[in-house]
Legacy VTK file of the C-alpha trace (Angstrom):
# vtk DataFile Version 3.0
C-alpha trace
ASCII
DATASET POLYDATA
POINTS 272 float
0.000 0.000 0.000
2.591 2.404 0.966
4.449 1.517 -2.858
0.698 2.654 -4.066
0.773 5.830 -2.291
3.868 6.988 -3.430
3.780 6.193 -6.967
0.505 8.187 -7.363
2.318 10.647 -5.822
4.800 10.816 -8.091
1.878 10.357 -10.674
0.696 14.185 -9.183
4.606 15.854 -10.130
6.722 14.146 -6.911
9.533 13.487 -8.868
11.444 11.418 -4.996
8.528 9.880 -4.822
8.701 7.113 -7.439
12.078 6.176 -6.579
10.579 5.482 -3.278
7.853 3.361 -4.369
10.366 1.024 -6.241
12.332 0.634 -2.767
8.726 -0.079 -0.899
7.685 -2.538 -3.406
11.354 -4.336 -3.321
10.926 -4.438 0.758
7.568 -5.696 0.230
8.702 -8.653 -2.220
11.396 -9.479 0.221
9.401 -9.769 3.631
6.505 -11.025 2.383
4.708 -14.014 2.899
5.371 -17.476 0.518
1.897 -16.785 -1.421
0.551 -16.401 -4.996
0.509 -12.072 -4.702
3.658 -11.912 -3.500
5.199 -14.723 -5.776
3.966 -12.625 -8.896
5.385 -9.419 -7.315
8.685 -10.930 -6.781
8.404 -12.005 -10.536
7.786 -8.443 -11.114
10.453 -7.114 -9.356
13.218 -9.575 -10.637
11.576 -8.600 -14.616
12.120 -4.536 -12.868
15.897 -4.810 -12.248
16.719 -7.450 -15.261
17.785 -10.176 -12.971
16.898 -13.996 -13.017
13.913 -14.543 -11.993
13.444 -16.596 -8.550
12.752 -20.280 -8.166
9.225 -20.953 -7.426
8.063 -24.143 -6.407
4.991 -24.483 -8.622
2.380 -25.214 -5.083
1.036 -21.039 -4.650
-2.500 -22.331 -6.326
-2.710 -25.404 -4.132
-2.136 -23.326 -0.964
-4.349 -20.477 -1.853
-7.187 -22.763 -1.985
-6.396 -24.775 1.293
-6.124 -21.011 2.452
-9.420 -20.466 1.482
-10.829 -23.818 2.990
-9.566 -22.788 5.924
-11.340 -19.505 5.971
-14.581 -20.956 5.062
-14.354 -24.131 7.457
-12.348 -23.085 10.265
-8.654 -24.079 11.486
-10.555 -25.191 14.442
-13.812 -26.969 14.618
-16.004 -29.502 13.067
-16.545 -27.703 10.114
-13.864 -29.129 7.718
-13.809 -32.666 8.984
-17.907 -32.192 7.852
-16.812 -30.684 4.335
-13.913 -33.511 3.793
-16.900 -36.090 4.787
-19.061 -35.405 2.207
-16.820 -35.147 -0.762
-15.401 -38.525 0.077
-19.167 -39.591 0.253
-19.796 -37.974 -2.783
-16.851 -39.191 -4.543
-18.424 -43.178 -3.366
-22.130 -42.215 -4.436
-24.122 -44.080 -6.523
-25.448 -41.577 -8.308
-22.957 -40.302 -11.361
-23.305 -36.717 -11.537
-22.734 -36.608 -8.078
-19.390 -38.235 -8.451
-18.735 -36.241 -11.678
-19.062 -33.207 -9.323
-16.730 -34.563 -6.274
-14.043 -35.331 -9.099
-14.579 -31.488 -9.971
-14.411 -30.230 -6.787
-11.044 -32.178 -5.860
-9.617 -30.642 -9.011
-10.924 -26.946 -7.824
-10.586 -27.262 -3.938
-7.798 -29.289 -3.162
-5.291 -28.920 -5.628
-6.231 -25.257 -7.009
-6.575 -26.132 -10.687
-8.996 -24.604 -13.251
-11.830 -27.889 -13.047
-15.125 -28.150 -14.702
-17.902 -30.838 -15.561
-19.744 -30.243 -18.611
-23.202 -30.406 -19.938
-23.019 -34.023 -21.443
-24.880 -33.015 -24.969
-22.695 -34.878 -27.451
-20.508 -37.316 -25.990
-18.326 -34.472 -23.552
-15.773 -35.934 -20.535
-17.710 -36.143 -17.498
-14.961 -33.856 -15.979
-11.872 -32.200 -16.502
-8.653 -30.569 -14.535
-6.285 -28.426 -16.116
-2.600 -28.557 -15.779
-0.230 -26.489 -16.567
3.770 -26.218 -17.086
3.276 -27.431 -19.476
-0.535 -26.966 -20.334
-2.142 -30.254 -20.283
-5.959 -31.592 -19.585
-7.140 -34.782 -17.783
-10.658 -36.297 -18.138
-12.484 -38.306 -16.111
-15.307 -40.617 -17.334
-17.677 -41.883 -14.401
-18.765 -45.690 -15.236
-20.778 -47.287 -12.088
-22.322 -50.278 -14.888
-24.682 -51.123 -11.963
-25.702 -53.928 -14.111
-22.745 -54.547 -16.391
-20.600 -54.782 -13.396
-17.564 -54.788 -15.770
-15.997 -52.259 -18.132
-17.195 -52.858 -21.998
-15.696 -51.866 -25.129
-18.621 -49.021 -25.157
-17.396 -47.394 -22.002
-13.477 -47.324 -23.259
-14.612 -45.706 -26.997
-16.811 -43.107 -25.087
-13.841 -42.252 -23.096
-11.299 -42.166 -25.499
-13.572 -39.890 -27.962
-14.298 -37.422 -25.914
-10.327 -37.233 -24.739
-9.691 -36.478 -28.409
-12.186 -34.232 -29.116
-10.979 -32.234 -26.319
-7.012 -32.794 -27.669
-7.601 -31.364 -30.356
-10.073 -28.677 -29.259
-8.012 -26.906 -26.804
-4.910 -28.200 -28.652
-2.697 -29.601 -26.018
-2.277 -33.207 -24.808
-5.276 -34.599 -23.262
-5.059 -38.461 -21.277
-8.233 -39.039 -20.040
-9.270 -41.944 -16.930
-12.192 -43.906 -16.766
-13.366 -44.580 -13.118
-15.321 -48.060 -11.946
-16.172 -49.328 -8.946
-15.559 -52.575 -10.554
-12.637 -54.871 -10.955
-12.988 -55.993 -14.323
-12.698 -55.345 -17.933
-13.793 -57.111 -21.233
-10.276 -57.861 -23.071
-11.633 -56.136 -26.567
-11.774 -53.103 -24.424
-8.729 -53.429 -22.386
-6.898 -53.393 -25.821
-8.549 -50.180 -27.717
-6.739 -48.093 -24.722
-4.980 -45.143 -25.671
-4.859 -41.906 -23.948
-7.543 -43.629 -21.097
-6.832 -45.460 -18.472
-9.030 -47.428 -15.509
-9.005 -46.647 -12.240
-11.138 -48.691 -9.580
-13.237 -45.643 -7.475
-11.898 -46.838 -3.983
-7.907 -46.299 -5.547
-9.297 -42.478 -6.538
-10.666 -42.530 -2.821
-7.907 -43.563 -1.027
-5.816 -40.813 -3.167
-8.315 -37.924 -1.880
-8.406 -39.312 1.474
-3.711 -39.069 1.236
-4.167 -35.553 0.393
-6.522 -34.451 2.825
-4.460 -36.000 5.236
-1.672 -33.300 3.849
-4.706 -30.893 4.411
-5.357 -31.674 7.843
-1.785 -31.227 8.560
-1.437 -27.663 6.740
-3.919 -26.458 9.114
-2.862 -27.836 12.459
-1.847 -24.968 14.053
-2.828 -22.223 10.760
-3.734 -18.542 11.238
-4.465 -15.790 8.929
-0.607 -14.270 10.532
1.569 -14.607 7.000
4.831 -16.023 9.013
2.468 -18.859 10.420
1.221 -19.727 6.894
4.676 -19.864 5.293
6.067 -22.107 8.853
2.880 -24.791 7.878
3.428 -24.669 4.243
7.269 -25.330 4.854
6.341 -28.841 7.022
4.019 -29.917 5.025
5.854 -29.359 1.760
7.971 -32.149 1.942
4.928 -34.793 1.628
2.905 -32.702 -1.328
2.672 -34.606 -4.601
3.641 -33.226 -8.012
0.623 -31.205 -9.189
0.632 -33.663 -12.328
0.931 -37.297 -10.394
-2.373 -38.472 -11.781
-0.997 -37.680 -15.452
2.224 -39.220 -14.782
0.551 -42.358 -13.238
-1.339 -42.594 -16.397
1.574 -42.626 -18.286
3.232 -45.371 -16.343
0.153 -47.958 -16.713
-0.876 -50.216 -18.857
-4.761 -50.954 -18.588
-5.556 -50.274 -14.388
-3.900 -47.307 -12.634
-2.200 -49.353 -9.596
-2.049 -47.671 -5.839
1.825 -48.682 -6.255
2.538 -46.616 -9.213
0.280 -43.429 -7.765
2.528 -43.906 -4.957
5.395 -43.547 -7.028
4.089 -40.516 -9.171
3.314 -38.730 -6.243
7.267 -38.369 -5.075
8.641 -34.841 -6.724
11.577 -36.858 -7.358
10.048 -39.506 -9.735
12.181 -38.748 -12.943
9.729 -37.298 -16.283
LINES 1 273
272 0 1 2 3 4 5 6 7 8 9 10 11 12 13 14 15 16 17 18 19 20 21 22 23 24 25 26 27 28 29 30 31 32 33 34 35 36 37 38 39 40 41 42 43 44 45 46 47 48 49 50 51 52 53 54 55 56 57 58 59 60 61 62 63 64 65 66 67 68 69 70 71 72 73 74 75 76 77 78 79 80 81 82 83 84 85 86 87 88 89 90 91 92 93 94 95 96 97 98 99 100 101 102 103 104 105 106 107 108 109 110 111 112 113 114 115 116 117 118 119 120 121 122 123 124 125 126 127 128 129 130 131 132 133 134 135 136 137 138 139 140 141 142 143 144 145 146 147 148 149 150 151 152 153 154 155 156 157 158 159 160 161 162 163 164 165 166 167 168 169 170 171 172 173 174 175 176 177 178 179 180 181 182 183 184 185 186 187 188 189 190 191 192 193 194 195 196 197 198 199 200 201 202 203 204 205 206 207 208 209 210 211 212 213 214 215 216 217 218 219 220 221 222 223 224 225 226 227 228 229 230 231 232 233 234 235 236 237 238 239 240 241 242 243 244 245 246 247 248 249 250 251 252 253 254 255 256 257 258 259 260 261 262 263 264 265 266 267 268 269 270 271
């Protein structure tokens, strides 16, 4: 704020005043908090004085939103352990749009990507997260075959079409996983797998229920004090997974997504 002040002053003829506003907003980008603002004004700083710009470690999104959960539900409290509840219930519903929506809203709460379910008019992915560095998209397709019981070749070419069509609508790579409750998989379908692959619903639930044990530890012990935020962030750092595990799990299976090779994925120091 005080950088603000003084470079409208110097906007009204104080010619000190916007050499002063460049040393406030360099104190500023130096004391402040490990965040998304003051991550982009560091960036700005280090583009200011032609410098290298600093190493960021790629998590400001993710703890913005768990920053937000905690505003909403309390560090403190029932109130989150109530939230966490129902998307896990959610996520194990029978009903598929409200799964669609709890793979959404674990794309958009807890790991602070851009997430969306569309209106299923012509064949569209049940539900989609974002990555970026590089830009990529994942899509889910919800299968509960309450009477199947199985995964058919039907199920695999609905996934895989609507993981090209959005390929090469948005024009980046696009992998795409179908999720069953169910443990098996005609063999004509199992082989007309290309970007998809199968993941059994209690593996996705036992992912959700990892991270929100990283959650849980992020806020023992959060306040709204900056310092505070940065000291949780630091201890829980070390047990985040790479933003893009689930892609890189993908790209390690063959036909199921196994809990062993999530497990793997999620290490940051899993070679690409």
């Amino acid at each position: 704020m005080r950088a603000l002040a003084l470079k409208l002053a110097s906007d009204y003829g104080d010619q000190a005043a916007l050499g002063q506003a460049r040393s406030a907003s360099r104190a500023a980008a130096s004391a402040g908090a490990v965040s998304t603002f003051f991550t982009r004004l560091r960036l700005a700083e280090a583009r200011l004085q032609g410098v290298s710009a600093p190493v960021i470690d790629g998590q400001d999104e993710l703890f913005a939103v768990w920053d937000r959960l905690m505003d909403r539900h309390g560090a403190e409290g029932p109130r989150f352990d109530v939230w966490s509840g129902r998307l896990l219930n959610d996520l194990r519903s029978s009903d598929h749009d409200t799964v669609a929506r709890s793979i959404v809203a674990v794309g958009a709460q807890l790991l602070g990507l851009a997430a969306s379910a569309p209106a299923a008019t012509s064949g569209e992915e049940d539900a989609n997260w974002e990555l970026v560095a590089p830009r990529r998209t994942l899509t889910s397709e919800v299968k509960l075959a309450p009477t199947a019981r199985r995964v058919i070749n039907d199920d695999v070419e609905q996934a895989e079409g609507a993981a090209r069509a959005v390929e090469v609508a948005r024009g980046h790579g696009t992998r795409g996983i179908l999720i069953t409750p169910h443990n098996e998989v005609d063999e004509t379908a199992a082989t007309r797998l290309d970007r998809v692959r199968l993941m059994r619903r209690d593996v996705l639930v036992a992912e959700v229920e990892r991270l929100l044990a990283v959650v849980r530890e992020y806020r023992r012990g959060w306040t709204e004090d900056a310092a505070t935020r940065a000291a949780r962030r630091a201890a829980v750092s070390p047990d985040l997974p790479r933003a893009d595990w689930l892609w890189r799990s993908l790209e390690r299976a063959d036909v199921w997504v196994e809990p062993v090779t999530l497990i793997e994925s999620w290490q940051a120091s899993v070679p690409a």
